[in-house]
Steps between C-alpha positions, in 0.01 A plus 500: 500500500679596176556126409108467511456828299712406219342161484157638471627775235631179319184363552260710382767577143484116430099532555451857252708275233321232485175629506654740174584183310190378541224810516397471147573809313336655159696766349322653180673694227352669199144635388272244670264266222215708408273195399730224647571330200831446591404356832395111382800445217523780234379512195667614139297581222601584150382813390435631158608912435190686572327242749362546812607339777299202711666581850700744620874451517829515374513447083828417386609546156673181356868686499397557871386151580812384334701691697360417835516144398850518432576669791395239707673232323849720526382626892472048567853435228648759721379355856670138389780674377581690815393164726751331325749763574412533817515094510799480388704802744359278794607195390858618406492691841410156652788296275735775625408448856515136462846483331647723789343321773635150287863669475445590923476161594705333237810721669343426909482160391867463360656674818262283746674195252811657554488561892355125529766319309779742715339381819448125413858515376622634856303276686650204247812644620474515881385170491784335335690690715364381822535129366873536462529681849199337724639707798445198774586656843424179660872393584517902650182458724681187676823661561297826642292214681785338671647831580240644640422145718850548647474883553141416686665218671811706624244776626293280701818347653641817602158611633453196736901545634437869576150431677629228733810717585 
């Protein structure tokens, strides 16, 4: 019963995040547009001192303007700038990885060299051994044949003397 409880818990938590990723959402900050004249694209207009403005809005003096301009360009020189930090940290951490997993198996790979020449050098050397000592048993089998022919041959003897006696 628990097994089907925690599945359906897991169920339903995978369900609630999906529909939040894709529920659209409007979040709205700041005084709202009186006029909506910032709803379509904006619009700037230069203003003389002493003129009255056409829509309602923000006026920006040009010290103002310039600043907010410049902002933006430093806020984007300072995104690349920290991307190509950032870019750069990973792909070090990746070299780094890389290099120690490359050092890893160079130093597996020279031992499994190492243990394989050992081994093929043993086996080189049993062999050579066993060619200078076959170890043919074949002139021992015959002798323990004929020996045990007589020895089967003397007990069947004595058996048929002792039954007919």
């Amino acid at each position: 019963m628990a097994g089907k409880n925690k599945a359906f818990v897991k169920t339903i938590a995978v369900l609630l995040s999906v529909l939040l990723v894709y529920v659209p959402t409007v979040a709205y900050a700041g005084q709202q547009d009186p006029d909506n004249s910032l709803a379509i694209n904006g619009r700037v207009t230069v203003m003389g001192l002493g003129q009255k403005t056409p829509y309602a809005g923000i006026l920006f003096d040009i010290r103002a303007a310039t600043k907010l301009k410049l902002d933006t360009e430093f806020a984007q020189k300072r995104f690349e700038l920290e991307l190509k930090l950032q870019k750069s940290l990973l792909s070090s951490e990746f070299q780094l990885k890389l290099g120690n997993l490359q050092a890893r198996y160079d130093g597996l790979k020279g031992t499994h060299d190492s243990l394989l020449k050992i081994k093929n050098e043993e086996i080189s050397r049993l062999q050579e051994l066993v060619k200078k000592n076959p170890n043919s048993y074949s002139h021992w089998w015959f002798i323990g044949g004929i020996v045990a022919g007589c020895l089967l041959s003397l007990g069947v003897f004595y058996a048929a003397t002792q039954i007919k006696d």
